[in-house]
PyMOL CGO cylinders between C-alpha atoms (Angstrom):
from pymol import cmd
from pymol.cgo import CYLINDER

trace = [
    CYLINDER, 0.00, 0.00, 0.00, 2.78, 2.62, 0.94, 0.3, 1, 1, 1, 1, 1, 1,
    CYLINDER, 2.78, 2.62, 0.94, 4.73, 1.32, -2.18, 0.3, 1, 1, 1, 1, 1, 1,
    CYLINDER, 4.73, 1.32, -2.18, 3.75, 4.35, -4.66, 0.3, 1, 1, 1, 1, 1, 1,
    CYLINDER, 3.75, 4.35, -4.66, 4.16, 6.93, -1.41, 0.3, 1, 1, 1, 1, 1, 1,
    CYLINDER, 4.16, 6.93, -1.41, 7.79, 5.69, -0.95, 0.3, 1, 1, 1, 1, 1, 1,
    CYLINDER, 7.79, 5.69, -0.95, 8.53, 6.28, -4.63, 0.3, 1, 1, 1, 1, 1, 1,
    CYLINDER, 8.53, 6.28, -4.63, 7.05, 9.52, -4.58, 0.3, 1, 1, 1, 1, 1, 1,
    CYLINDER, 7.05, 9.52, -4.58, 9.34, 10.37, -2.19, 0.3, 1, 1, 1, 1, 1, 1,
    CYLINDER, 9.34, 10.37, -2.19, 12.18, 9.31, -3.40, 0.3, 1, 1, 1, 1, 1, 1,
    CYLINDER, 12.18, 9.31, -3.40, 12.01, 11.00, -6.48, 0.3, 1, 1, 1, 1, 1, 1,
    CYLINDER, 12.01, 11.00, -6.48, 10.93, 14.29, -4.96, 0.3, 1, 1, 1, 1, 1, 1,
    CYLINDER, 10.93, 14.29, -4.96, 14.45, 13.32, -3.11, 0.3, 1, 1, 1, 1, 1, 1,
    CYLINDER, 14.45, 13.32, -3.11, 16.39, 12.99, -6.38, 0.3, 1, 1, 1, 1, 1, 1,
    CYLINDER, 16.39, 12.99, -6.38, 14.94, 16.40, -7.68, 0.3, 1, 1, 1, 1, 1, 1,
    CYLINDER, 14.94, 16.40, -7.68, 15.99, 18.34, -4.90, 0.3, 1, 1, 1, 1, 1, 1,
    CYLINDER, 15.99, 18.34, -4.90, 19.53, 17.51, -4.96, 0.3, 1, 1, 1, 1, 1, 1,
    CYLINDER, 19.53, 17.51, -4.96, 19.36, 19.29, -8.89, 0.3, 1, 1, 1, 1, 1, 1,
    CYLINDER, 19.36, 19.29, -8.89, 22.03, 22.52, -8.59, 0.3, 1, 1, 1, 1, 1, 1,
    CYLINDER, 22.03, 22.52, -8.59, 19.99, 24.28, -11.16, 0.3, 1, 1, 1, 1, 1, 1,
    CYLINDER, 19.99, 24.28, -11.16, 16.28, 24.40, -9.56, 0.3, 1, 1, 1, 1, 1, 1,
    CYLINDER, 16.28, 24.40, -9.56, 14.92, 27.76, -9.53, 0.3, 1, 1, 1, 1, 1, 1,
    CYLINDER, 14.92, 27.76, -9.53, 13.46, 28.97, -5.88, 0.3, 1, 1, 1, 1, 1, 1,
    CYLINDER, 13.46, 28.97, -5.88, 9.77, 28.35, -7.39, 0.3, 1, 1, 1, 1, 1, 1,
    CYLINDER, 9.77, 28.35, -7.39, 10.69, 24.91, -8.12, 0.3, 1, 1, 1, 1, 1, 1,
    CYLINDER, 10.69, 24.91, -8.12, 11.92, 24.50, -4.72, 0.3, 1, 1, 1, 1, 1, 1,
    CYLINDER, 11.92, 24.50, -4.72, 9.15, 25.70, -2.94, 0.3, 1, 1, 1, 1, 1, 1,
    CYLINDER, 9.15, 25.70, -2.94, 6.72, 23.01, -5.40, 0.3, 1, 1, 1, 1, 1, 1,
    CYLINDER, 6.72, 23.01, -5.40, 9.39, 20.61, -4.28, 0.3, 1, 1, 1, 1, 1, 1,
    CYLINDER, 9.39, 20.61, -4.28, 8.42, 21.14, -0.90, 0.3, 1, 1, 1, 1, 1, 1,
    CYLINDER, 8.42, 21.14, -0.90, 4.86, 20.87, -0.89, 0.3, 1, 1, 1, 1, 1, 1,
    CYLINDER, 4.86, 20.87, -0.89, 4.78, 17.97, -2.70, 0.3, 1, 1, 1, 1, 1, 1,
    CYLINDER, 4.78, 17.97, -2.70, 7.23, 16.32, 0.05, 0.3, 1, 1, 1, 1, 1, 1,
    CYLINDER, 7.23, 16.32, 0.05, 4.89, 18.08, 2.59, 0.3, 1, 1, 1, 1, 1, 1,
    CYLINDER, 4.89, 18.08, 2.59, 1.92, 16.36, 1.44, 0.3, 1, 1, 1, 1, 1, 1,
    CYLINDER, 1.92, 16.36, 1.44, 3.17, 13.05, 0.26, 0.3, 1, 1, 1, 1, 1, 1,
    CYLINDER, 3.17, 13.05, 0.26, 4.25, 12.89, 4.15, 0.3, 1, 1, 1, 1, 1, 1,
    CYLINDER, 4.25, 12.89, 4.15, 0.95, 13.82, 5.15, 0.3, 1, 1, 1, 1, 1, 1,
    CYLINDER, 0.95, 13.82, 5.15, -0.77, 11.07, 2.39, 0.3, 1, 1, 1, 1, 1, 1,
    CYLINDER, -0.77, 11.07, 2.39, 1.78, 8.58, 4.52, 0.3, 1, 1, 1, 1, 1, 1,
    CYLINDER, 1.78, 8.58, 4.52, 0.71, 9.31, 7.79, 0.3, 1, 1, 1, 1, 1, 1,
    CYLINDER, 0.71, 9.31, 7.79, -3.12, 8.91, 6.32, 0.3, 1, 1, 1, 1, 1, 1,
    CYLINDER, -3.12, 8.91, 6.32, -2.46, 5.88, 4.99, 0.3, 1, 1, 1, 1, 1, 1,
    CYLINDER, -2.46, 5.88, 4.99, -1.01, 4.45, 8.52, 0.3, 1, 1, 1, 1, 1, 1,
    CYLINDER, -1.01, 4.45, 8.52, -3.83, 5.32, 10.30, 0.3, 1, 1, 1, 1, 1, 1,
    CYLINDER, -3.83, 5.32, 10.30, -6.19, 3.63, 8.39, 0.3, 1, 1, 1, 1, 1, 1,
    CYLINDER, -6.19, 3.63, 8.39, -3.90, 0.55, 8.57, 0.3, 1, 1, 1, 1, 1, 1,
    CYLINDER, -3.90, 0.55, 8.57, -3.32, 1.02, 12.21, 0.3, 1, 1, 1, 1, 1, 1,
    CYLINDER, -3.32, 1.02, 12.21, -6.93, 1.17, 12.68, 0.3, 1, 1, 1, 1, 1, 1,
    CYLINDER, -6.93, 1.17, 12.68, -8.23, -1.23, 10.22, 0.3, 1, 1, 1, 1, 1, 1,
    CYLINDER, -8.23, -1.23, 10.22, -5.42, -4.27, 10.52, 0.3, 1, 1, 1, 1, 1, 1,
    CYLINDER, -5.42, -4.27, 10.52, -4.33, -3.83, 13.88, 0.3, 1, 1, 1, 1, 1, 1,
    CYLINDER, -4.33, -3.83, 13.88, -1.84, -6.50, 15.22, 0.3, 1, 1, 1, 1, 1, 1,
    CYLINDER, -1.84, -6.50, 15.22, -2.18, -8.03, 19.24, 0.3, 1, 1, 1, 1, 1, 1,
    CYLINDER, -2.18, -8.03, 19.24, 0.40, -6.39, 21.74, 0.3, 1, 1, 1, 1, 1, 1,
    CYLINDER, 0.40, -6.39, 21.74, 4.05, -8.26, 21.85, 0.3, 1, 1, 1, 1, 1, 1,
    CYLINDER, 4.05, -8.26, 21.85, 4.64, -7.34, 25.71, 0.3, 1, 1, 1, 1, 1, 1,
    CYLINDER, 4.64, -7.34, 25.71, 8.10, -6.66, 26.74, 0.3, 1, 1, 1, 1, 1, 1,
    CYLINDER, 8.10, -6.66, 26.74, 9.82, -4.95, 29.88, 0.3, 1, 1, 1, 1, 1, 1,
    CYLINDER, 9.82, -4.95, 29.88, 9.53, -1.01, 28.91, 0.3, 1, 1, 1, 1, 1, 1,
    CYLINDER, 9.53, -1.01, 28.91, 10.71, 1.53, 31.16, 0.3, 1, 1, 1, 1, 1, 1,
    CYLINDER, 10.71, 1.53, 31.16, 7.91, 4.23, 30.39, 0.3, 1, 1, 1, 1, 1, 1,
    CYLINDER, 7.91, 4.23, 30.39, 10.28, 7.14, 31.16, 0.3, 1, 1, 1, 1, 1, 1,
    CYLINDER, 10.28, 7.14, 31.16, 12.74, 6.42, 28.78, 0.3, 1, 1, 1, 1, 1, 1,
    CYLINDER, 12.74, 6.42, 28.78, 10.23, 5.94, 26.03, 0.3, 1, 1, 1, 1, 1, 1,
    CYLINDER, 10.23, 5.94, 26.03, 8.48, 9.03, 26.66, 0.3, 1, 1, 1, 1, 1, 1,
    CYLINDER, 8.48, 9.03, 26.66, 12.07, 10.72, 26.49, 0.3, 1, 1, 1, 1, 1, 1,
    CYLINDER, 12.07, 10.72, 26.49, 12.81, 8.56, 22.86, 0.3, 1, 1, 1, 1, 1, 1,
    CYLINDER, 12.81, 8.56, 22.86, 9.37, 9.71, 22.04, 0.3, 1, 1, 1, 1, 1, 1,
    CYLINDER, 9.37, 9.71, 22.04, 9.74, 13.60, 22.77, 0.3, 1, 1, 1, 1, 1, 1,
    CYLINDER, 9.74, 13.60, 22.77, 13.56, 13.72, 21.13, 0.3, 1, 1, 1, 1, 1, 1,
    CYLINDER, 13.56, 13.72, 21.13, 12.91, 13.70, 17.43, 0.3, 1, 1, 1, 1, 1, 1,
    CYLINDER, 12.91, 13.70, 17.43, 9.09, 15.65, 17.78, 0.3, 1, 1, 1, 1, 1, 1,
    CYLINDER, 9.09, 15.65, 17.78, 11.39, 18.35, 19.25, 0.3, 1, 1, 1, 1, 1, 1,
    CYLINDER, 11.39, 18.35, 19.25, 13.98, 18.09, 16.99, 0.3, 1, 1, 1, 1, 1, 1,
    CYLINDER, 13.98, 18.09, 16.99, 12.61, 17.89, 13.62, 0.3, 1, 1, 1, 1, 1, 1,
    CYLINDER, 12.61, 17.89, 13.62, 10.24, 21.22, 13.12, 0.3, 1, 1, 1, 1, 1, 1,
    CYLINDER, 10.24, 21.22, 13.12, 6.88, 19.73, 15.09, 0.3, 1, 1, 1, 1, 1, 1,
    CYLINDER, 6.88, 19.73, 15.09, 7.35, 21.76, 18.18, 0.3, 1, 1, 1, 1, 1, 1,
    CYLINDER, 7.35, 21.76, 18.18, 8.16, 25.48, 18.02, 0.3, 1, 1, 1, 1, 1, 1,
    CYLINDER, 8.16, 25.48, 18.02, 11.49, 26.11, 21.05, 0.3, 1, 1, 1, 1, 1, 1,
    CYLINDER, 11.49, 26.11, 21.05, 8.95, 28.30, 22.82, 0.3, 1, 1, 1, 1, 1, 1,
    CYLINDER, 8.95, 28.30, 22.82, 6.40, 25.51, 24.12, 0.3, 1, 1, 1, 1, 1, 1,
    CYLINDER, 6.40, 25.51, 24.12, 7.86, 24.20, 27.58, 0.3, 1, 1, 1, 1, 1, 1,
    CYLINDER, 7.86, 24.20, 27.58, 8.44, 20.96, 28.90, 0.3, 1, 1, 1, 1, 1, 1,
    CYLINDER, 8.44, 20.96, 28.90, 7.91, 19.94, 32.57, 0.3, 1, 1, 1, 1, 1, 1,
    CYLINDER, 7.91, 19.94, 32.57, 8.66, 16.48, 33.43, 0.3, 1, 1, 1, 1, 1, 1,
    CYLINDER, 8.66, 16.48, 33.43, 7.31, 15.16, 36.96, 0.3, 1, 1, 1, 1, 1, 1,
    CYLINDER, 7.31, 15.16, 36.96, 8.20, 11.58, 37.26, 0.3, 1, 1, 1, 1, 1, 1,
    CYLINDER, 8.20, 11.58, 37.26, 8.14, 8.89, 39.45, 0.3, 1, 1, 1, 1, 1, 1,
    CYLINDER, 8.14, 8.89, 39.45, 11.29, 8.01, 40.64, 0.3, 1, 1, 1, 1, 1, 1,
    CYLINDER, 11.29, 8.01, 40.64, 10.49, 4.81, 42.19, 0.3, 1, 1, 1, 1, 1, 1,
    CYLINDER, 10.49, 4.81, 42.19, 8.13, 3.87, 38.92, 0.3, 1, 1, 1, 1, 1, 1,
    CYLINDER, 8.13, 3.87, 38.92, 9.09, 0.13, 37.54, 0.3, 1, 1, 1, 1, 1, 1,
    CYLINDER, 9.09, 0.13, 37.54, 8.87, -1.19, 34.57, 0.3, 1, 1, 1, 1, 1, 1,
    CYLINDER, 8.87, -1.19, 34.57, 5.63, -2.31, 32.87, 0.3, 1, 1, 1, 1, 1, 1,
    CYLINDER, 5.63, -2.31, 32.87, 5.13, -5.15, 30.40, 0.3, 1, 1, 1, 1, 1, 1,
    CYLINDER, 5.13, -5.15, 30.40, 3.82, -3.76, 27.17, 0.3, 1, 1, 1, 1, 1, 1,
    CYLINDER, 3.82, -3.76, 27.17, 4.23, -3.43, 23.57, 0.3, 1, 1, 1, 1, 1, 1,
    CYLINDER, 4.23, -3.43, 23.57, 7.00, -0.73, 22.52, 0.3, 1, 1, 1, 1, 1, 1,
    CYLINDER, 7.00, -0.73, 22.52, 6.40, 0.25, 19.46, 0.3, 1, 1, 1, 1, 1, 1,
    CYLINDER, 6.40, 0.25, 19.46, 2.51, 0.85, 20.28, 0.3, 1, 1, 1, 1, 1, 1,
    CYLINDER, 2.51, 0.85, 20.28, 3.01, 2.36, 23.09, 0.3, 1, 1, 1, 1, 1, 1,
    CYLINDER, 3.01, 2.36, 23.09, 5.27, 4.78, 21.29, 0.3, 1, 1, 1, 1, 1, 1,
    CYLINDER, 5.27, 4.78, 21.29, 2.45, 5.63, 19.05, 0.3, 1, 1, 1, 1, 1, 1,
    CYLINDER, 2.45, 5.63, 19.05, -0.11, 6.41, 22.17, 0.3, 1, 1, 1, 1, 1, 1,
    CYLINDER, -0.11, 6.41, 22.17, 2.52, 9.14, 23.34, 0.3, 1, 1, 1, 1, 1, 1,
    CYLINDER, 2.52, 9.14, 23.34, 3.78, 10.34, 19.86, 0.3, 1, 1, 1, 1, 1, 1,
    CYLINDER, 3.78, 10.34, 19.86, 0.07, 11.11, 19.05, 0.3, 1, 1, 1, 1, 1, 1,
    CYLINDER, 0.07, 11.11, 19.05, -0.86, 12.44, 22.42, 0.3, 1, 1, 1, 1, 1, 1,
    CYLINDER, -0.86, 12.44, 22.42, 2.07, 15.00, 22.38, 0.3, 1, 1, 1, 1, 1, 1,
    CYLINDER, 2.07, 15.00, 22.38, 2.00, 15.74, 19.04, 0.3, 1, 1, 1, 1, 1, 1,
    CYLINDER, 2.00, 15.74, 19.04, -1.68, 16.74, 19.27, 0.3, 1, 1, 1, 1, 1, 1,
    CYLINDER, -1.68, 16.74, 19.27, -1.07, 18.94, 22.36, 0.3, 1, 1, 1, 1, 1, 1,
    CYLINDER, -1.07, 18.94, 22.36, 1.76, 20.88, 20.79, 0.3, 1, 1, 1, 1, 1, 1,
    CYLINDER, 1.76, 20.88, 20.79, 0.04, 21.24, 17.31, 0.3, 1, 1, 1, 1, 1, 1,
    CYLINDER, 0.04, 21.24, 17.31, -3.39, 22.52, 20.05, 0.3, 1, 1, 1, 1, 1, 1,
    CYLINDER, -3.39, 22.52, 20.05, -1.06, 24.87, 21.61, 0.3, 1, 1, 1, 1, 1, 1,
    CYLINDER, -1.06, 24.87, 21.61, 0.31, 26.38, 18.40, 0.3, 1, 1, 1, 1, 1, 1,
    CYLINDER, 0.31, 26.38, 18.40, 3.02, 28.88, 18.92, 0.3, 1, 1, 1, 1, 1, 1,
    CYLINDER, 3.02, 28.88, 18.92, 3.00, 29.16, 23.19, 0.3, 1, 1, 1, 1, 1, 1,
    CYLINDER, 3.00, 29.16, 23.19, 2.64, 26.74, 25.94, 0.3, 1, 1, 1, 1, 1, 1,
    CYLINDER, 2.64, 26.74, 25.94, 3.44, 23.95, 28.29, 0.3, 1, 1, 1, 1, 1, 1,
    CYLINDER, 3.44, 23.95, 28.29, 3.47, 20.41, 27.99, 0.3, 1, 1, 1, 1, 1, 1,
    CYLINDER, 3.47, 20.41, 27.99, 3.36, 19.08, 31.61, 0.3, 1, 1, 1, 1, 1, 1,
    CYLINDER, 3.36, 19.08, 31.61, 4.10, 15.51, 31.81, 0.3, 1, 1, 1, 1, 1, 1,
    CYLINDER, 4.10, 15.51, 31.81, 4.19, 13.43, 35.04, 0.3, 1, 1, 1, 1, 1, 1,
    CYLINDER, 4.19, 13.43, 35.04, 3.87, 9.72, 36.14, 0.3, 1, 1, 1, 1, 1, 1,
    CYLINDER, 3.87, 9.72, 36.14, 3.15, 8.22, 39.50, 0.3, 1, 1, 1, 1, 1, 1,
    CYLINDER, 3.15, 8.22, 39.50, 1.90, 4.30, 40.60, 0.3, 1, 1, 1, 1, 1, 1,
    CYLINDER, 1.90, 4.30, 40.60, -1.04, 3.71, 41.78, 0.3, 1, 1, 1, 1, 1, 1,
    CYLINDER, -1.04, 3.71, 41.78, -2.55, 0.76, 42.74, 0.3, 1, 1, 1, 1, 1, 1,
    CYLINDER, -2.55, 0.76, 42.74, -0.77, -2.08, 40.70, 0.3, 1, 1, 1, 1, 1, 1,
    CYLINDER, -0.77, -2.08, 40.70, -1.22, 0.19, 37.65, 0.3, 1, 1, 1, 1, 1, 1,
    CYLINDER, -1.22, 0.19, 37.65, 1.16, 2.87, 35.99, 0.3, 1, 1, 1, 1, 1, 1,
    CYLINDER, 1.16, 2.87, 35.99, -0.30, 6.47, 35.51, 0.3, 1, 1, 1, 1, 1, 1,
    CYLINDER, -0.30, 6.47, 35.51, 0.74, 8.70, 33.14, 0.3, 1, 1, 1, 1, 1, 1,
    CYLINDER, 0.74, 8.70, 33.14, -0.89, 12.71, 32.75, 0.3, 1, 1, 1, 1, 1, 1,
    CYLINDER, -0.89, 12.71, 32.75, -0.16, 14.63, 29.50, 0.3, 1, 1, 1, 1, 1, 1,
    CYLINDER, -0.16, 14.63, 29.50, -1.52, 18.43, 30.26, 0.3, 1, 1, 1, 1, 1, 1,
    CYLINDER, -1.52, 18.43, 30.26, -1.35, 21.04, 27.79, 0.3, 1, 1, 1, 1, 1, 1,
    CYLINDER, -1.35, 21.04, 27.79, -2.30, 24.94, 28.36, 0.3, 1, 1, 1, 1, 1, 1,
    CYLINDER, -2.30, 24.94, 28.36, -3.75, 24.62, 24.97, 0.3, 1, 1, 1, 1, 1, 1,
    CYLINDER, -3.75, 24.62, 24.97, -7.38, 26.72, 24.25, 0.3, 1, 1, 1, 1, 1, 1,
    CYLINDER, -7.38, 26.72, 24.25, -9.31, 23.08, 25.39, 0.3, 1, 1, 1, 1, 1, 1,
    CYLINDER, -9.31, 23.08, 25.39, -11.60, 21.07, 23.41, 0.3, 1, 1, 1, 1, 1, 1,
    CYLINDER, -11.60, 21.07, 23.41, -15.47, 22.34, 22.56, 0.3, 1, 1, 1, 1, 1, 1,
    CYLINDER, -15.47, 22.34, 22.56, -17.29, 20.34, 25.06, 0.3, 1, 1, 1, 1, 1, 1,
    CYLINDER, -17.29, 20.34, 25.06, -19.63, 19.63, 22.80, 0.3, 1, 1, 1, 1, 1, 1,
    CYLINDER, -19.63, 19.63, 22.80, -17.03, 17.59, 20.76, 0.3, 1, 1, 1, 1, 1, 1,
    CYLINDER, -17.03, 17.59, 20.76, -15.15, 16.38, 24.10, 0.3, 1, 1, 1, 1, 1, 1,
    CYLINDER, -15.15, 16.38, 24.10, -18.10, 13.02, 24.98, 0.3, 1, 1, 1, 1, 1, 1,
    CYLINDER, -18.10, 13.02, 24.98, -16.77, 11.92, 21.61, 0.3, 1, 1, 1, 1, 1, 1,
    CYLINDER, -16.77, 11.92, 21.61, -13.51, 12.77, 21.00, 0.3, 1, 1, 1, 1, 1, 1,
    CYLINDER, -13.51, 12.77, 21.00, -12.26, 8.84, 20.53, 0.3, 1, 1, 1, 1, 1, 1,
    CYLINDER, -12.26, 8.84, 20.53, -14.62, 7.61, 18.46, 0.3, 1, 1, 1, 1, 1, 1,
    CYLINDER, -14.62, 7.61, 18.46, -13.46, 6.98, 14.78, 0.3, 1, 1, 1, 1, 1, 1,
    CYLINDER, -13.46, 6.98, 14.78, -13.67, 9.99, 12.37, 0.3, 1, 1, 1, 1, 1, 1,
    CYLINDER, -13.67, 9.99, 12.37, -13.89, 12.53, 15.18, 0.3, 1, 1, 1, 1, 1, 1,
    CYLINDER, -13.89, 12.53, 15.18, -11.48, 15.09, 14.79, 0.3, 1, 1, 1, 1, 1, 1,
    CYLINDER, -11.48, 15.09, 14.79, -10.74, 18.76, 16.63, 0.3, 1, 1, 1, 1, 1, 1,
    CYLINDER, -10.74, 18.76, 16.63, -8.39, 19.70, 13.52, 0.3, 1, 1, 1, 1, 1, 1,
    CYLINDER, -8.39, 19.70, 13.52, -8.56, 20.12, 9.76, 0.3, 1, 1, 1, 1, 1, 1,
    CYLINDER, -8.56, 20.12, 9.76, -6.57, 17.44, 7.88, 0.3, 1, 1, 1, 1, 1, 1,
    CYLINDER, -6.57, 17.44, 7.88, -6.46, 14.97, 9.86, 0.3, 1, 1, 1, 1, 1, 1,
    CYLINDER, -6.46, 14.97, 9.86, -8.13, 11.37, 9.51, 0.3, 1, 1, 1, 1, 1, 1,
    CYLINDER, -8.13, 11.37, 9.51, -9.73, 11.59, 13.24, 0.3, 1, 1, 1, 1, 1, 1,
    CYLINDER, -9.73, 11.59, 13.24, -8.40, 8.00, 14.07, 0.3, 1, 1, 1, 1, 1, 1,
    CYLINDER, -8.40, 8.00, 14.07, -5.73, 9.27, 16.25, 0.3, 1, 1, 1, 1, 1, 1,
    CYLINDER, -5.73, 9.27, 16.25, -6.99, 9.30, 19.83, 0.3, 1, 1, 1, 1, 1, 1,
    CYLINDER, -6.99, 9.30, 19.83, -9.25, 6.02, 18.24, 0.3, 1, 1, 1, 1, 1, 1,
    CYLINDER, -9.25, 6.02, 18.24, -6.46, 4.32, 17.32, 0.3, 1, 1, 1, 1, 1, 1,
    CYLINDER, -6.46, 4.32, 17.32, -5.17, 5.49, 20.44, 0.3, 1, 1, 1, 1, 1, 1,
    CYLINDER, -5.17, 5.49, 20.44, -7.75, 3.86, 23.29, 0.3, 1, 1, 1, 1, 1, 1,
    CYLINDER, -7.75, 3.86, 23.29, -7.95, 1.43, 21.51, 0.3, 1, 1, 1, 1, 1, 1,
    CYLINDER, -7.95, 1.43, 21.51, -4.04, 0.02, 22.14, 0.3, 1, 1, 1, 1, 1, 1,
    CYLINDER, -4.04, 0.02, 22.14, -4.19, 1.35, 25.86, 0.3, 1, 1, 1, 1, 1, 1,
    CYLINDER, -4.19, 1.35, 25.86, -7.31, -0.58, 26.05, 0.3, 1, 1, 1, 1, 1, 1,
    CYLINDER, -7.31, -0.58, 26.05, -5.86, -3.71, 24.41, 0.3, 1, 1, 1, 1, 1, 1,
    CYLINDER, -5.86, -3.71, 24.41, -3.16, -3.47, 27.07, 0.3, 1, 1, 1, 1, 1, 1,
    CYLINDER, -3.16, -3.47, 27.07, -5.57, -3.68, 29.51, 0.3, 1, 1, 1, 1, 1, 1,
    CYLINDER, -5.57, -3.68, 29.51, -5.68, -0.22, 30.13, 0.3, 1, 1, 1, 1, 1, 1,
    CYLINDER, -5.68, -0.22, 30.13, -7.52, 2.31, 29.65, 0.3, 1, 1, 1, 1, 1, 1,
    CYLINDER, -7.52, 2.31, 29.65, -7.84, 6.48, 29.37, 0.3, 1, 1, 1, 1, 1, 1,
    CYLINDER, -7.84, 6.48, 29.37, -9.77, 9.87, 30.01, 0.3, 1, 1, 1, 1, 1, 1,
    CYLINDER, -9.77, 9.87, 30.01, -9.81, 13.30, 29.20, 0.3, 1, 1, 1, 1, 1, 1,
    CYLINDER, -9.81, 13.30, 29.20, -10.58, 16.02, 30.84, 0.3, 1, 1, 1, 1, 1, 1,
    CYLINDER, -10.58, 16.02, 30.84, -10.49, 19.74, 29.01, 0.3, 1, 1, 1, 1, 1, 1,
    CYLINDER, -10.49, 19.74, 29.01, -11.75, 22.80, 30.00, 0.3, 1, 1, 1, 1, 1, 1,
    CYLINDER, -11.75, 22.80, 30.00, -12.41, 25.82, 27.21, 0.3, 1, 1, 1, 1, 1, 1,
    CYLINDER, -12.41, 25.82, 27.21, -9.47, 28.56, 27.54, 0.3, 1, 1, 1, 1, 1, 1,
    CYLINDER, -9.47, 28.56, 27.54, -7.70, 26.71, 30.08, 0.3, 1, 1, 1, 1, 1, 1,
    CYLINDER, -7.70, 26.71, 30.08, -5.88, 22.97, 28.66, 0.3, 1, 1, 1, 1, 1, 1,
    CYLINDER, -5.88, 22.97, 28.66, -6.79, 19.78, 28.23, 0.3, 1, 1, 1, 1, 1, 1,
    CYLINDER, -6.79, 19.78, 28.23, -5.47, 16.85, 30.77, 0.3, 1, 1, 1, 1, 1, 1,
    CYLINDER, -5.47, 16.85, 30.77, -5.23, 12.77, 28.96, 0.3, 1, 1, 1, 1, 1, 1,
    CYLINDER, -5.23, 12.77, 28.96, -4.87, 10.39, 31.97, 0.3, 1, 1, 1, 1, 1, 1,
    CYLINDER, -4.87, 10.39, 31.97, -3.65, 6.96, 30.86, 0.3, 1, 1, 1, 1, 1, 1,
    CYLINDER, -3.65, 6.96, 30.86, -3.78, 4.08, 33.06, 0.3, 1, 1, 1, 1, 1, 1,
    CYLINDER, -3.78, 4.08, 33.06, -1.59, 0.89, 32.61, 0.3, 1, 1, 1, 1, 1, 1,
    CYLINDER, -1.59, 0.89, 32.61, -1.45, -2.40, 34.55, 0.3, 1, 1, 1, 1, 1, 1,
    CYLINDER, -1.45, -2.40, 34.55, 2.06, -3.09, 35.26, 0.3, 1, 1, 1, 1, 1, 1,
    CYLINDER, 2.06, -3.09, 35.26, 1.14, -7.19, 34.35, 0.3, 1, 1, 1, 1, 1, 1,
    CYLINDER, 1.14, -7.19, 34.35, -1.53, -7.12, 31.66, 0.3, 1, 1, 1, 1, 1, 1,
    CYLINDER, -1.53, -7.12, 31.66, -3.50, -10.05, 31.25, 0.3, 1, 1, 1, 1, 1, 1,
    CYLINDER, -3.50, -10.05, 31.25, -1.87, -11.50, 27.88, 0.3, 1, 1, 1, 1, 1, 1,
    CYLINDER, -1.87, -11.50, 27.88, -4.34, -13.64, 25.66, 0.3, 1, 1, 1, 1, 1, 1,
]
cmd.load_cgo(trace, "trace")
């Protein structure tokens, strides 16, 4: 499926490295890359969402996966250097068993929505404490909130608070912290931020 996307690429690749483009070209250049990125990350939503593959549980150390998470969002143009970044973690917190790569995809989507929400200003307050067998993990942004009209539904399929997107991100979402045996909330308030609490079992029930 990603097959024509991938060659797209690459040959927008190749015609960038040509000395003798004009800055018009360029900028066409661009876009196209721009959009053939976007197109990819379309096209692995629906696949997420519509083939999705059982949990391989491992030892993670959630910490240093929100940290490998974070690194490259904040490195590669997603997050303007004026959005802040508290960290209040659990120093005691173990390890949980769970699947890395997904679990990776439940924070890259989570931050990467509050930074986009937050636009050009903000915080991104991140902390983790135990409780109760289970691992918790808060992601608060001072963004503007979510309508709370929209909020009752906000991880159901096709539900989306942005233009572009394919509103199976936060679906997509619940649905691997669910499949971990876990589960999450939201809470948002208009003009103030918007607080995802995520819940993991330190020994999910494997099937």
């Amino acid at each position: 499926t990603r097959n024509p996307i991938g060659a797209l690429t690459n040959c927008v690749q190749l015609l960038q490295k040509n000395p003798e483009l004009t800055g018009e070209d360029r900028e066409l250049l661009e876009i196209i890359q721009n959009e053939s990125q976007r197109l990819n990350r379309i096209v692995s939503d629906f696949l997420a969402f519509g083939r999705p593959r059982p949990p391989q549980f491992q030892e993670v150390s959630l910490h240093e996966l929100i940290d490998e998470t974070l690194a490259p969002i904040q490195r590669d143009g997603h997050c303007p250097s004026s959005i802040a970044f508290f960290r209040r973690f659990d120093p005691q917190l173990p390890t949980i068993r769970a699947d890395r790569d997904q679990i990776r995809q439940v924070l890259w989507n989570l931050f990467l929505n509050a930074i986009q929400a937050m636009g050009e200003k903000g915080e991104l307050q991140l902390e983790t404490r135990r409780h109760n067998g289970s691992v918790e993990l808060l992601v608060r942004d001072t963004g503007p909130g979510i309508d709370k009209r929209v909020l009752p539904k906000i991880f159901e399929p096709f539900e989306s608070t942005k233009g572009g997107g394919t509103g199976l991100g936060l679906a997509i979402v619940r649905r691997i912290v669910e499949e971990h045996g876990g589960r999450i909330t939201v809470d948002s308030s208009e003009g103030v931020g918007t607080c995802f609490l995520i819940t993991l079992p330190l020994e999910p029930k494997e099937k």
